[in-house]
CHARMM-style PDB file with segment names, atoms N, HN, CA, C and O in Angstrom:
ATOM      1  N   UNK     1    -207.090  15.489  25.506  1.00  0.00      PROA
ATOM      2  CA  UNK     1    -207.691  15.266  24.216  1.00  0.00      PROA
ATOM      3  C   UNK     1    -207.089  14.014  23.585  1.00  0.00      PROA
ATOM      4  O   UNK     1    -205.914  13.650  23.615  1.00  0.00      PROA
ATOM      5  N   UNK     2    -208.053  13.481  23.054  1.00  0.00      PROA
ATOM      6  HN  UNK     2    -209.007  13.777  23.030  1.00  0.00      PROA
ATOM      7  CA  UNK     2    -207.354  11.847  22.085  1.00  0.00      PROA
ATOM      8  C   UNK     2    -207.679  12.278  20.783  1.00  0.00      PROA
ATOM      9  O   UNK     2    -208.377  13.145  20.258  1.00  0.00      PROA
ATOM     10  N   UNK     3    -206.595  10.965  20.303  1.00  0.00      PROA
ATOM     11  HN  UNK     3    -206.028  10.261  20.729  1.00  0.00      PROA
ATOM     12  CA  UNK     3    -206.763  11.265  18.628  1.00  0.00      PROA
ATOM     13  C   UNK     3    -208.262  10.325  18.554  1.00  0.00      PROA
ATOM     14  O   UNK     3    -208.694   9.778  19.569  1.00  0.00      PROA
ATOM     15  N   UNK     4    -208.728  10.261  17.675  1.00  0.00      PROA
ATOM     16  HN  UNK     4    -208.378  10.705  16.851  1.00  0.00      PROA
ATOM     17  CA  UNK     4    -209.821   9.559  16.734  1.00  0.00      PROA
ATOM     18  C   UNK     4    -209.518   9.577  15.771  1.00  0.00      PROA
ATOM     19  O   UNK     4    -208.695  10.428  15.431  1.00  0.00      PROA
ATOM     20  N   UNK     5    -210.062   8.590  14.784  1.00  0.00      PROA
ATOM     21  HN  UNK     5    -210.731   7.899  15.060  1.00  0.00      PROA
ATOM     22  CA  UNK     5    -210.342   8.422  13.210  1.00  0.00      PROA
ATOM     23  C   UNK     5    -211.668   8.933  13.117  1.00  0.00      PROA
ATOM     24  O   UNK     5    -212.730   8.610  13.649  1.00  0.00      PROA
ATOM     25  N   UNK     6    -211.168  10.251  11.900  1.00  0.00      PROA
ATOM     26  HN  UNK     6    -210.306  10.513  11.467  1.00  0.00      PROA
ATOM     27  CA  UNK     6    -212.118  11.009  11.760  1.00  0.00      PROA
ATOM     28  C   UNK     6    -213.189  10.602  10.457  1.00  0.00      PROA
ATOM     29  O   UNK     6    -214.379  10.892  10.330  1.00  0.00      PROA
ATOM     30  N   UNK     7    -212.450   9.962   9.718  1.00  0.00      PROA
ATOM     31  HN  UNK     7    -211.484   9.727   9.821  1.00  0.00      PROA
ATOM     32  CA  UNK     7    -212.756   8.999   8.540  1.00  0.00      PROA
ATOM     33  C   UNK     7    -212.033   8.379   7.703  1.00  0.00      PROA
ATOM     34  O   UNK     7    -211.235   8.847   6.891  1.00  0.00      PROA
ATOM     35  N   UNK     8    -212.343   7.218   7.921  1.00  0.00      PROA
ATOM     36  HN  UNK     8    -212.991   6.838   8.581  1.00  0.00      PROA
ATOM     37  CA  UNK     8    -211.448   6.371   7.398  1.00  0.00      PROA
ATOM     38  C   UNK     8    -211.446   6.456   5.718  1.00  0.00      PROA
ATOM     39  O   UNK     8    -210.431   6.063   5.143  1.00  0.00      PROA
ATOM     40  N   UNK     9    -212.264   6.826   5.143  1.00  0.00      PROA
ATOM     41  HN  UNK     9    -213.089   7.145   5.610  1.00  0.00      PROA
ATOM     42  CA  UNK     9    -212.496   6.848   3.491  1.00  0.00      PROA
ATOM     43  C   UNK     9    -211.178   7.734   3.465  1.00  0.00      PROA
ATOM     44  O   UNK     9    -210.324   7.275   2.706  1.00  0.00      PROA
ATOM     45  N   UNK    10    -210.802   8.976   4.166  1.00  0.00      PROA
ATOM     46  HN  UNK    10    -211.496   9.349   4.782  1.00  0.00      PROA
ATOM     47  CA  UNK    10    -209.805   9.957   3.943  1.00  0.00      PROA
ATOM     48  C   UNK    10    -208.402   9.302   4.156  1.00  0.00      PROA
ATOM     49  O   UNK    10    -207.515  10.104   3.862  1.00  0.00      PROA
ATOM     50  N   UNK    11    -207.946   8.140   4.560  1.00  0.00      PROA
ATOM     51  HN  UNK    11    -208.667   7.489   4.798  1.00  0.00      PROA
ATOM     52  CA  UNK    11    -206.880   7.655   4.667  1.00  0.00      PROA
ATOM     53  C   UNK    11    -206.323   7.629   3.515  1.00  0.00      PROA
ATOM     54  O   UNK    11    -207.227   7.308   2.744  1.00  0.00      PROA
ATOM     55  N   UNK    12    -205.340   7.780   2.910  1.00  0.00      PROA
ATOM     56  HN  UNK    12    -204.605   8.041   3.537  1.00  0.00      PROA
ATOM     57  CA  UNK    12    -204.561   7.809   1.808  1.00  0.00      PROA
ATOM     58  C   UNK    12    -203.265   6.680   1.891  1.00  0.00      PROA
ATOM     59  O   UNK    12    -202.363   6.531   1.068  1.00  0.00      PROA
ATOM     60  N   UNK    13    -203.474   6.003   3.063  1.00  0.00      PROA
ATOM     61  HN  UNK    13    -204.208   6.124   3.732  1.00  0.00      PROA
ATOM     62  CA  UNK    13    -202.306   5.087   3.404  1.00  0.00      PROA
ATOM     63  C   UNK    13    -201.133   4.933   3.490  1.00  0.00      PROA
ATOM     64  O   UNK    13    -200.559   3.844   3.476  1.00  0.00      PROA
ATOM     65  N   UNK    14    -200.498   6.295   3.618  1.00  0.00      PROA
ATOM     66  HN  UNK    14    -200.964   7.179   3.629  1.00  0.00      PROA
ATOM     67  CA  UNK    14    -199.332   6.699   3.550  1.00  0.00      PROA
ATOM     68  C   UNK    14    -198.000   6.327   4.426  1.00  0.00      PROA
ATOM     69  O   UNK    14    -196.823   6.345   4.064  1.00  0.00      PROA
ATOM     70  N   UNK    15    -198.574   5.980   5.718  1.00  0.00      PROA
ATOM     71  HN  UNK    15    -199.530   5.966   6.012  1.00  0.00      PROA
ATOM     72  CA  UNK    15    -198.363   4.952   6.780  1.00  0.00      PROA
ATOM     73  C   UNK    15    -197.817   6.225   7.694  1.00  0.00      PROA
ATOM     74  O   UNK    15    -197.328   5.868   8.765  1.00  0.00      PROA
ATOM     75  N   UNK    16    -197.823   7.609   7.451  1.00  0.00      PROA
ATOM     76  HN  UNK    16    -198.221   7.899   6.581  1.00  0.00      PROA
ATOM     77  CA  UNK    16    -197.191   8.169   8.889  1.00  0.00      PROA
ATOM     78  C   UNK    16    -197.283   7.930  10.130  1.00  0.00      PROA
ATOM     79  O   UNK    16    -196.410   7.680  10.961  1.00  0.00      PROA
ATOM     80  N   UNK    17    -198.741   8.048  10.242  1.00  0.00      PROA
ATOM     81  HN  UNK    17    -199.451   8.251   9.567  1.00  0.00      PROA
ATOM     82  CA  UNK    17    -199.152   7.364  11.464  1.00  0.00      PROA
ATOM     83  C   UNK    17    -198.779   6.238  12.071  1.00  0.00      PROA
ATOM     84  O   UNK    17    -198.566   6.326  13.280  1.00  0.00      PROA
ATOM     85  N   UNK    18    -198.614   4.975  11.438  1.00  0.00      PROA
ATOM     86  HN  UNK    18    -198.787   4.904  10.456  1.00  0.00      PROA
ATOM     87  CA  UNK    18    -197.928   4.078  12.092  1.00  0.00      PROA
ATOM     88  C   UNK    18    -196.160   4.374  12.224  1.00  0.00      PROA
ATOM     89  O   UNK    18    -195.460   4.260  13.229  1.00  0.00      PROA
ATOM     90  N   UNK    19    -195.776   4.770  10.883  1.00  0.00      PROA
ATOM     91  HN  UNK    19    -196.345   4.863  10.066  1.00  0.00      PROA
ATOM     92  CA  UNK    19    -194.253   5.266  11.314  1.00  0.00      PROA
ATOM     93  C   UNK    19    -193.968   6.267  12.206  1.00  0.00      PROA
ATOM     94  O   UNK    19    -192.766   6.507  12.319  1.00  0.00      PROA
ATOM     95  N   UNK    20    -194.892   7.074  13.027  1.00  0.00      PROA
ATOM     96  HN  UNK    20    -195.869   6.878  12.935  1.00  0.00      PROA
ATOM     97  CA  UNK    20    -194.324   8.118  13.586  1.00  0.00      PROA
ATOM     98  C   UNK    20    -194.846   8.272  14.850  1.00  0.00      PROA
ATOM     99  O   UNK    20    -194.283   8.970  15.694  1.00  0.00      PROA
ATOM    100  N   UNK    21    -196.254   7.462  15.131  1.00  0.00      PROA
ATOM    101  HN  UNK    21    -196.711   6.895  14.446  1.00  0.00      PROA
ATOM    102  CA  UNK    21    -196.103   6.982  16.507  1.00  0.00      PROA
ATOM    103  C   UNK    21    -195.713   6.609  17.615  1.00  0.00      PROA
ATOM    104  O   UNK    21    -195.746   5.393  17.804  1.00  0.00      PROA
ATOM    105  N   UNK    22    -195.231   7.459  18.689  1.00  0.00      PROA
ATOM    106  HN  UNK    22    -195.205   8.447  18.535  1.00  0.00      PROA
ATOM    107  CA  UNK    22    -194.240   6.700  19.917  1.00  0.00      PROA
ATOM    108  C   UNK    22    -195.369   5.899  21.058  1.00  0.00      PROA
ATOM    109  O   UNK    22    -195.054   5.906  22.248  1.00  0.00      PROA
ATOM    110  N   UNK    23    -196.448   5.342  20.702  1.00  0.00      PROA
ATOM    111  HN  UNK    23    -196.704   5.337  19.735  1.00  0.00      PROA
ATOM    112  CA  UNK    23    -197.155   5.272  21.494  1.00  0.00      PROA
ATOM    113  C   UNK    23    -197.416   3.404  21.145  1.00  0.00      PROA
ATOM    114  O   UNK    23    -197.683   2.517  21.956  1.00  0.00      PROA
ATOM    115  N   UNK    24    -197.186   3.298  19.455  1.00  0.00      PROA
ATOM    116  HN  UNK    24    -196.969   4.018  18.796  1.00  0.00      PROA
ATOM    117  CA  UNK    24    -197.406   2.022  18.552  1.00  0.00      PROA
ATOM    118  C   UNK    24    -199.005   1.939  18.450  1.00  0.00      PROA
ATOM    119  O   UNK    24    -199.349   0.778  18.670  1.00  0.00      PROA
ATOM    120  N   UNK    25    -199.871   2.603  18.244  1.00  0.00      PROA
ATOM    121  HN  UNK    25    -199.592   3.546  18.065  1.00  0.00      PROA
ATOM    122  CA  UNK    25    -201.098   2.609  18.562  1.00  0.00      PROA
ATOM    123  C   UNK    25    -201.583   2.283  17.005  1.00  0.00      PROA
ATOM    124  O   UNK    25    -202.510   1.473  17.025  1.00  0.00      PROA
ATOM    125  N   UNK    26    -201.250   2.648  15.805  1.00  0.00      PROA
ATOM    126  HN  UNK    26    -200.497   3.306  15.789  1.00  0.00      PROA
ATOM    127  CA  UNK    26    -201.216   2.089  14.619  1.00  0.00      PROA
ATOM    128  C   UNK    26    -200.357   0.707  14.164  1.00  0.00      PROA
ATOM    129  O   UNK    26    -199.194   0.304  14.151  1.00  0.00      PROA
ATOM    130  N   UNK    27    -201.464   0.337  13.866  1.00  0.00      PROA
ATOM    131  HN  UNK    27    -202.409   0.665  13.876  1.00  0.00      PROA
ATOM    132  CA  UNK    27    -201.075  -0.537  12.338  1.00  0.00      PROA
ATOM    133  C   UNK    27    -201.426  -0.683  11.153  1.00  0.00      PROA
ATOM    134  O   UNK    27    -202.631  -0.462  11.031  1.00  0.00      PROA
ATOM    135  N   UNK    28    -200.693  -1.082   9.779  1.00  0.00      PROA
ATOM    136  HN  UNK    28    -199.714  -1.261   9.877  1.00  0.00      PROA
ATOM    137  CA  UNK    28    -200.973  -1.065   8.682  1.00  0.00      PROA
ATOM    138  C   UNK    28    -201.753  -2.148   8.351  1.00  0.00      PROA
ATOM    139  O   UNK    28    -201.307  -3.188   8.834  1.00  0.00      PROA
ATOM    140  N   UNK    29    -203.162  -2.336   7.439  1.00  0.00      PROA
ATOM    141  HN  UNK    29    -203.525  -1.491   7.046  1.00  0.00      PROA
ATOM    142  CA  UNK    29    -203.940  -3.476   7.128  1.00  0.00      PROA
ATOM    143  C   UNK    29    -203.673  -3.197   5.602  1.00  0.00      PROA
ATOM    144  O   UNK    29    -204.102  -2.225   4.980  1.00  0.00      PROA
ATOM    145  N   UNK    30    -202.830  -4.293   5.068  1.00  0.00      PROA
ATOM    146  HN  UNK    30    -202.481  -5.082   5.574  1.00  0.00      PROA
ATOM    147  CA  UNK    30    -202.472  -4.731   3.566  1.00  0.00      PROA
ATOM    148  C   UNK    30    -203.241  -5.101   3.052  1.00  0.00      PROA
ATOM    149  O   UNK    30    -202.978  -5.536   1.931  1.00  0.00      PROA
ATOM    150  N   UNK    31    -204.281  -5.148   3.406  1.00  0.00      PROA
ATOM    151  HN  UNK    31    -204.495  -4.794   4.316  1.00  0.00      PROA
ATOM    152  CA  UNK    31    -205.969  -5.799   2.548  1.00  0.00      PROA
ATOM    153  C   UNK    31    -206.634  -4.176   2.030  1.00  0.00      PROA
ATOM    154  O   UNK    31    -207.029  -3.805   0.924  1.00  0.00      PROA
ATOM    155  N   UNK    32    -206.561  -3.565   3.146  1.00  0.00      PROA
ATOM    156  HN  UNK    32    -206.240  -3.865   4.044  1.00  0.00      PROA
ATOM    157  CA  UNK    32    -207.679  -2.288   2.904  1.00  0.00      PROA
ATOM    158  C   UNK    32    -206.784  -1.612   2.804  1.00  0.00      PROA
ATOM    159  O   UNK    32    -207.377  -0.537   2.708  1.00  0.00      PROA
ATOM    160  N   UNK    33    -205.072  -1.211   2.709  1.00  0.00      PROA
ATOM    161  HN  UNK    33    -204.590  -2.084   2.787  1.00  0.00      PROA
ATOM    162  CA  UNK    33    -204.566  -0.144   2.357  1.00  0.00      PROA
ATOM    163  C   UNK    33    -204.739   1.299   3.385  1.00  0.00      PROA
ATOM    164  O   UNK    33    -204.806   2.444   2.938  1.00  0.00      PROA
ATOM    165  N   UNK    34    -204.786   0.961   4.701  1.00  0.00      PROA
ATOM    166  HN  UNK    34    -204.732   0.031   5.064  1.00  0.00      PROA
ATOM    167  CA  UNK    34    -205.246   2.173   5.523  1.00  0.00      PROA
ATOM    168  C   UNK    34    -204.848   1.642   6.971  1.00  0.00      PROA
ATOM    169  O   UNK    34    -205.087   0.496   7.350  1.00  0.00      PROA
ATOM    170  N   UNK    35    -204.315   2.459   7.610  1.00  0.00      PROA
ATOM    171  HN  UNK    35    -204.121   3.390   7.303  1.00  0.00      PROA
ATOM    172  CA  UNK    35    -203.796   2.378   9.100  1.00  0.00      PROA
ATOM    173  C   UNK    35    -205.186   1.910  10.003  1.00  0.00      PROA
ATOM    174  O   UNK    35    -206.321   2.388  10.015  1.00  0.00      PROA
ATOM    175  N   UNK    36    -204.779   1.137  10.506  1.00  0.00      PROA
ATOM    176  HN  UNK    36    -203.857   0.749  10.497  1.00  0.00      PROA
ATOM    177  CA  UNK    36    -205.994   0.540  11.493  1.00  0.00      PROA
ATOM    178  C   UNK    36    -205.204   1.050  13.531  1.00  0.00      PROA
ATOM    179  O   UNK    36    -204.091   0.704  13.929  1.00  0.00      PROA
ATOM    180  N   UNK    37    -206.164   1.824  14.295  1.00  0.00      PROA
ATOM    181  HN  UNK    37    -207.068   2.105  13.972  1.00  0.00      PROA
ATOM    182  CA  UNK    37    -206.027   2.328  15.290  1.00  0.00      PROA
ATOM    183  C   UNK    37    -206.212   0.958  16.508  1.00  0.00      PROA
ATOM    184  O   UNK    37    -207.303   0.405  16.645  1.00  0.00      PROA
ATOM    185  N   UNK    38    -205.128   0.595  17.226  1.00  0.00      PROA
ATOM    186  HN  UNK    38    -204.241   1.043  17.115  1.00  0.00      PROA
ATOM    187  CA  UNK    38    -205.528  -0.450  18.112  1.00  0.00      PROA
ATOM    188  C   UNK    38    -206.308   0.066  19.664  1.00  0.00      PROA
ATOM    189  O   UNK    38    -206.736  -0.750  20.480  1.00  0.00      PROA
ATOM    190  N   UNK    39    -206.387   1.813  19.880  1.00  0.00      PROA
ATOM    191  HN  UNK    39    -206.040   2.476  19.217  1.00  0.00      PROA
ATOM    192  CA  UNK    39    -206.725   2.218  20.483  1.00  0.00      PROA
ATOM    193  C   UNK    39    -206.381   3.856  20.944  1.00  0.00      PROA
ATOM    194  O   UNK    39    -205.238   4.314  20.961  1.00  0.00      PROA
ATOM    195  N   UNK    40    -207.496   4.552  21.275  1.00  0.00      PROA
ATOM    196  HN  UNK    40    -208.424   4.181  21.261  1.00  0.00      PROA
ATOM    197  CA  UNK    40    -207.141   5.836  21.086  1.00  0.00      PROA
ATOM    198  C   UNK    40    -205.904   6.643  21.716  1.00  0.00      PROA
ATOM    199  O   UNK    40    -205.418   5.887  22.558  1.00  0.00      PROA
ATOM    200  N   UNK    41    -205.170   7.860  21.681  1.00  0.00      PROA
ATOM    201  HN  UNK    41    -205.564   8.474  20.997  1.00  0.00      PROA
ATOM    202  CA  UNK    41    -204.184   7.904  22.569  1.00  0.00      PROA
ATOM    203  C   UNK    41    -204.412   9.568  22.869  1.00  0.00      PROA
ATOM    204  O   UNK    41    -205.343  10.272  22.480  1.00  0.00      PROA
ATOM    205  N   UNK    42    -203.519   9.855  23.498  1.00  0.00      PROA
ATOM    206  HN  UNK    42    -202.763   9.282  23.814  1.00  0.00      PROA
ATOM    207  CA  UNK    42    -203.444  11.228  23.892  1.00  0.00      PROA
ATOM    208  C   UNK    42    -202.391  12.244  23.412  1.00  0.00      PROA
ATOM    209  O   UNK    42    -202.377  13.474  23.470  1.00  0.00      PROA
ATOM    210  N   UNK    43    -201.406  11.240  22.861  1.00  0.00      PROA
ATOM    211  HN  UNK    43    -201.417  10.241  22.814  1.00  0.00      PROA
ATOM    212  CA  UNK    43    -200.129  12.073  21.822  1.00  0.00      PROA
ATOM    213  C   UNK    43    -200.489  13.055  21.007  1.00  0.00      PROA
ATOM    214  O   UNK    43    -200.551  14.080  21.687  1.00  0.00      PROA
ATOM    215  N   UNK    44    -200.739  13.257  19.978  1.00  0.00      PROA
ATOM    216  HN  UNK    44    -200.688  12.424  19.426  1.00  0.00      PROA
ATOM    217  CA  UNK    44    -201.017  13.816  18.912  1.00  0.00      PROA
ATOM    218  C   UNK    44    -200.107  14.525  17.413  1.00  0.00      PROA
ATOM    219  O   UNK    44    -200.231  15.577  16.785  1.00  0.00      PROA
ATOM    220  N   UNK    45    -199.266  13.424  17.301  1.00  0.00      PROA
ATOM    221  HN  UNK    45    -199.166  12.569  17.811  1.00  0.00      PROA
ATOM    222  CA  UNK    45    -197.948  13.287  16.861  1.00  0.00      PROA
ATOM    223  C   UNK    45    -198.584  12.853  15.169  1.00  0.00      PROA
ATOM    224  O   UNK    45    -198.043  13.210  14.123  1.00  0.00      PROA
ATOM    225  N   UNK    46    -199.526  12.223  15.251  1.00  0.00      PROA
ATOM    226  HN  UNK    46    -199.965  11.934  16.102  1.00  0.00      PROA
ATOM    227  CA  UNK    46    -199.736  11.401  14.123  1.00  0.00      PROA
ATOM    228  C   UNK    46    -200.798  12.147  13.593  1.00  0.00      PROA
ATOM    229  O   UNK    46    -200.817  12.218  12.364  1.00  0.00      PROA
ATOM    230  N   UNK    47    -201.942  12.884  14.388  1.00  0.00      PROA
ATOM    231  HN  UNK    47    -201.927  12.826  15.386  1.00  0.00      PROA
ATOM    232  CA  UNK    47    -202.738  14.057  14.037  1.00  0.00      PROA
ATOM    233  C   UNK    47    -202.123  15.172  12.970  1.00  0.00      PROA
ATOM    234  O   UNK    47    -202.375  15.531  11.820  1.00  0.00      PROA
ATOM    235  N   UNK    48    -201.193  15.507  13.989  1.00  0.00      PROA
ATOM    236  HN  UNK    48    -200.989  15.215  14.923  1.00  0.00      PROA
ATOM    237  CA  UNK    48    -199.829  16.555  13.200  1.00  0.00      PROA
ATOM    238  C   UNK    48    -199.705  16.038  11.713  1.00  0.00      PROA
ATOM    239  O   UNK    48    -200.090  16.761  10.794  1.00  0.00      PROA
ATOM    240  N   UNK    49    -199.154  14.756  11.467  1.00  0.00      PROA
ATOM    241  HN  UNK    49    -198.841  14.168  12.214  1.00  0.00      PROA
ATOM    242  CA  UNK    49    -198.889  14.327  10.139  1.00  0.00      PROA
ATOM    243  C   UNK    49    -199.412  13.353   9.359  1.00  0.00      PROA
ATOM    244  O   UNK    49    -198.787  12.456   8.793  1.00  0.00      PROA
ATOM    245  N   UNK    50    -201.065  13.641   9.341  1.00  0.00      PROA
ATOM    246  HN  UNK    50    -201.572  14.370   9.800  1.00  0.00      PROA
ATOM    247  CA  UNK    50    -201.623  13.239   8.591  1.00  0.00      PROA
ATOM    248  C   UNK    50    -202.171  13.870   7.451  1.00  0.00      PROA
ATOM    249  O   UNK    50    -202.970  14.797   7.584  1.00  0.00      PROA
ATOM    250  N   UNK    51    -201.827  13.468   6.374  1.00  0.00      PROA
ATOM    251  HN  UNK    51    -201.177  12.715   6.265  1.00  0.00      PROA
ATOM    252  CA  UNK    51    -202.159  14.703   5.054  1.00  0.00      PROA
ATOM    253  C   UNK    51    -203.244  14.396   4.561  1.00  0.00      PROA
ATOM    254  O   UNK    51    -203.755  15.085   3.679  1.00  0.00      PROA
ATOM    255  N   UNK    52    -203.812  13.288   5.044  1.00  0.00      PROA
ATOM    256  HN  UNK    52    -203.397  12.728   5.761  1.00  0.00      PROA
ATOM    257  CA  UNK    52    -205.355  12.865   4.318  1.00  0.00      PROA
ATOM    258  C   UNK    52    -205.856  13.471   5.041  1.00  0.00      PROA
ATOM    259  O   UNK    52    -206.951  13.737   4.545  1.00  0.00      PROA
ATOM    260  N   UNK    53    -205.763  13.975   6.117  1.00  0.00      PROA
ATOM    261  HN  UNK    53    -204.873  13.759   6.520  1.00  0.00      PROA
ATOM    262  CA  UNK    53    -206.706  14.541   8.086  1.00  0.00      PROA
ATOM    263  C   UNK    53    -207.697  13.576   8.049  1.00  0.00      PROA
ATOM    264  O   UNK    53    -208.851  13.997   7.972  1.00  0.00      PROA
ATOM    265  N   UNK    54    -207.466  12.027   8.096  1.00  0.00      PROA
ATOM    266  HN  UNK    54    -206.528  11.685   8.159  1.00  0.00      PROA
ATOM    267  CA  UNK    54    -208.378  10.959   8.749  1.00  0.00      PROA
ATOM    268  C   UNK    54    -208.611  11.191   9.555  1.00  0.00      PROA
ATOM    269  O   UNK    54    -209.771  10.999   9.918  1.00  0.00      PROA
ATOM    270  N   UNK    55    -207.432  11.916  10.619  1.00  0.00      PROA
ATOM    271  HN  UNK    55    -206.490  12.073  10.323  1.00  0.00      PROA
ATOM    272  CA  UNK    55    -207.553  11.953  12.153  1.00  0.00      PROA
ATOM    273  C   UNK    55    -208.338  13.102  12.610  1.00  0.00      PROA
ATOM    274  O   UNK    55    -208.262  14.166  11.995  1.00  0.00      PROA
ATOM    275  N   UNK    56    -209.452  12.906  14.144  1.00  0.00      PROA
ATOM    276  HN  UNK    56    -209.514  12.042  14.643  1.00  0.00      PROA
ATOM    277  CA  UNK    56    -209.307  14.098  14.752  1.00  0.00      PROA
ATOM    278  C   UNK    56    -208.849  13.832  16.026  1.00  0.00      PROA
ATOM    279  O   UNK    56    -208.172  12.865  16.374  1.00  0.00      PROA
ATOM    280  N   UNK    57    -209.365  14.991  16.886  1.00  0.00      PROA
ATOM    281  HN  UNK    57    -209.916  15.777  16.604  1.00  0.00      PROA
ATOM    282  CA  UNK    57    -209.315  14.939  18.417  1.00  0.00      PROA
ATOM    283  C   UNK    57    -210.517  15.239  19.243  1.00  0.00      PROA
ATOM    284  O   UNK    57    -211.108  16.289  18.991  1.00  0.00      PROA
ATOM    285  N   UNK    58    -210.933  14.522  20.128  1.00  0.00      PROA
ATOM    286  HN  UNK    58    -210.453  13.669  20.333  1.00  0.00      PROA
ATOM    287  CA  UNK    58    -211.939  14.685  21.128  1.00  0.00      PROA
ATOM    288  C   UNK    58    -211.444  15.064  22.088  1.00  0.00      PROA
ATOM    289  O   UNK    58    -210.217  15.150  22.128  1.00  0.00      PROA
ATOM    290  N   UNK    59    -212.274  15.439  23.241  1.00  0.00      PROA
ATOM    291  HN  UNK    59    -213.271  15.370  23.208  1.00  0.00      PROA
ATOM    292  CA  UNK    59    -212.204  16.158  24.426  1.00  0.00      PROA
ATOM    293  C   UNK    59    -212.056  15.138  25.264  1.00  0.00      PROA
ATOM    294  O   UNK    59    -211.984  15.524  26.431  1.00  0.00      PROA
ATOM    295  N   UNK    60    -211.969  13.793  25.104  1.00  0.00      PROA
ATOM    296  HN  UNK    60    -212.027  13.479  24.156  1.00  0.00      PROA
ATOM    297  CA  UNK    60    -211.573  12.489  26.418  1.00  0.00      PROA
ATOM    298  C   UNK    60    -210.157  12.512  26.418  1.00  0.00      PROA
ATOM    299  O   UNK    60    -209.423  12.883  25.503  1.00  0.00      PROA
ATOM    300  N   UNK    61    -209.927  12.189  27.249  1.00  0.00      PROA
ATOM    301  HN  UNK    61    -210.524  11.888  27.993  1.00  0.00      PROA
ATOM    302  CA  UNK    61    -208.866  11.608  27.893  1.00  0.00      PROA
ATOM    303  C   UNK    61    -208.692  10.338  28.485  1.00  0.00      PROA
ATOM    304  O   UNK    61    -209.512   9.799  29.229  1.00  0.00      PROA
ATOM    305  N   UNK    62    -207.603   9.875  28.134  1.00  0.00      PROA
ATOM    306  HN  UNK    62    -206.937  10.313  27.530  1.00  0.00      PROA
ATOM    307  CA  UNK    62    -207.423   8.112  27.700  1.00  0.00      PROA
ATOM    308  C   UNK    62    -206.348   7.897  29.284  1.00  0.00      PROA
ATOM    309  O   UNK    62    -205.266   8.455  29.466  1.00  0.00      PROA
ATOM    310  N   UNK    63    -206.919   7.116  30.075  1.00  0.00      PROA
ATOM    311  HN  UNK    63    -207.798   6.663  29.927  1.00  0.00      PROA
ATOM    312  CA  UNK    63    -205.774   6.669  30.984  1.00  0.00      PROA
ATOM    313  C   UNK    63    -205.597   5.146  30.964  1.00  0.00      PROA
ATOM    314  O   UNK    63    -206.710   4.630  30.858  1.00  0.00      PROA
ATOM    315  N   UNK    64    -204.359   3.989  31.043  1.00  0.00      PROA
ATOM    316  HN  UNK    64    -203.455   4.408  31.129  1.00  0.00      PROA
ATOM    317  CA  UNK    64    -204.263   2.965  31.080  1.00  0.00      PROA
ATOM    318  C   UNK    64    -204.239   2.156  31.965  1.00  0.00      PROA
ATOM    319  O   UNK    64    -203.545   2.778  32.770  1.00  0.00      PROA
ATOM    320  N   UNK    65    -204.418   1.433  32.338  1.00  0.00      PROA
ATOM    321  HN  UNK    65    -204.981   0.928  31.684  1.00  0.00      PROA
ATOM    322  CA  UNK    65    -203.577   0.754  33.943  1.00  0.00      PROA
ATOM    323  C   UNK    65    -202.596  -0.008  33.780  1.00  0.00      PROA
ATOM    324  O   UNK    65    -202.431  -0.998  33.066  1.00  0.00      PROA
ATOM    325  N   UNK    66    -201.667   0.762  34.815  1.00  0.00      PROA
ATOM    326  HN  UNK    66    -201.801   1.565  35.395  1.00  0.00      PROA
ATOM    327  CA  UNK    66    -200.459  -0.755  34.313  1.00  0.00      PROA
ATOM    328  C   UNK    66    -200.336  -1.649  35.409  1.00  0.00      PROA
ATOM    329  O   UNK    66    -200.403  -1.523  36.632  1.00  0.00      PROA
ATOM    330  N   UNK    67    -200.100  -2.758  34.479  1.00  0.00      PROA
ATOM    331  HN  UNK    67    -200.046  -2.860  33.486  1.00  0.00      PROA
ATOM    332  CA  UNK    67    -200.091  -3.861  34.840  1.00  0.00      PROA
ATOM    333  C   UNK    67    -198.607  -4.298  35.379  1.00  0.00      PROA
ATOM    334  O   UNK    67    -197.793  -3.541  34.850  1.00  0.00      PROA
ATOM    335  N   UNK    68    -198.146  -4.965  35.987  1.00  0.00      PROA
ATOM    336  HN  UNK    68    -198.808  -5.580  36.417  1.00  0.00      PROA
ATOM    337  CA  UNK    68    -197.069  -5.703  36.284  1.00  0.00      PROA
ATOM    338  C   UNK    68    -196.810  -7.163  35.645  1.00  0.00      PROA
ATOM    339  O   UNK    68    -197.674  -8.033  35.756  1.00  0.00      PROA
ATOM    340  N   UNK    69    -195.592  -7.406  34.973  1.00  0.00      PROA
ATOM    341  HN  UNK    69    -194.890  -6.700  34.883  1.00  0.00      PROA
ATOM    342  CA  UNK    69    -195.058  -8.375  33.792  1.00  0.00      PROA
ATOM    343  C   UNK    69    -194.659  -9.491  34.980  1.00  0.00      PROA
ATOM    344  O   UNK    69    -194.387  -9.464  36.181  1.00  0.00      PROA
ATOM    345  N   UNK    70    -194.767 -10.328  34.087  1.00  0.00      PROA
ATOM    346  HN  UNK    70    -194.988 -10.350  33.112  1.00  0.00      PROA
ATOM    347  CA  UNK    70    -194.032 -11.519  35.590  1.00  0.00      PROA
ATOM    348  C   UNK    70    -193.474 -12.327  34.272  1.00  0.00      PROA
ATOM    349  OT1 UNK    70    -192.810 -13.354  34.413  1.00  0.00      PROA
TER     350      UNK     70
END
């Protein structure tokens, strides 16, 4: 299951989500006051502590490829 933004109007901007992410999948946008998602994840750490419940969860599952750094 991945997180989603379930609606963004419900963000309250509180920033948990970006502070409590081990994944870094949030960031904060200082214009609009609301965590912006750089891509969905499978944690659900930030679901847990969201008090606006912007967030939900879907039934996908997110895999990455890794790449090798040179």
């Amino acid at each position: 299951m991945a997180v989603r933004r379930a609606d963004l109007n419900k963000c309250i901007g509180c920033r948990n989500c970006v502070n409590i992410c081990p994944m870094d999948v949030f960031r904060f946008d200082e214009a609009s006051r609301k965590s912006v998602m750089a891509y969905p994840e499978n944690c659900g750490q930030c679901w847990l502590n969201c008090p606006g419940r912007s967030l939900s969860f879907d039934n996908e599952i997110h895999a990455y490829a890794v790449t090798a750094s040179r």
